[in-house]
C-alpha positions, 0 to 999 in steps of 0.5 A: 515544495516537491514531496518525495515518496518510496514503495514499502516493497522496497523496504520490506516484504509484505505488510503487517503491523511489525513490517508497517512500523519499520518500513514506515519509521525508515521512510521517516528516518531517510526523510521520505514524505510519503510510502506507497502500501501494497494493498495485497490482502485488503481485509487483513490490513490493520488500518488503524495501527498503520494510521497511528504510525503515519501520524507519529511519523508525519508520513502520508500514505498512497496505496497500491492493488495489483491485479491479477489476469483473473481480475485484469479490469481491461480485459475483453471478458466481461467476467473477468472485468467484473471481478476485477471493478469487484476486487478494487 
């Protein structure tokens, strides 16, 4: 069976525990399987509150980290791929 899946950007702006609980309870509620997290700031991301609300929604997780110029791992500067294998 095809899972379908949705980014929270699409549902909402960034990702906190009140903007997790309604992004995740929409991807359940439009019948998505599975959301894509935008991991912008890892460190601030309440991980077990997000687990707890996939788990009660029946909703698999995939996440998301851009990088920035600064941070582009295919960059020629090896400072700037460094920081980019750090950054990941």
């Amino acid at each position: 069976m095809a899972t379908f899946g949705i980014h929270a950007m699409v549902l909402v702006s960034d990702w906190d525990n009140v903007l997790a609980e309604r992004a995740i309870r929409a991807v359940a509620d439009i019948g998505y399987d599975v959301i894509e997290i935008p991991l912008f700031d890892p460190i601030r991301v309440d991980l077990k509150r997000t687990r707890e609300l996939l788990e009660r929604h029946s909703v698999t997780p995939t996440v998301s980290l851009g990088l920035t110029a600064e941070t582009d791992i295919s960059s020629d500067d090896v400072a700037v791929s460094r920081a980019g294998a750090l950054r990941l």
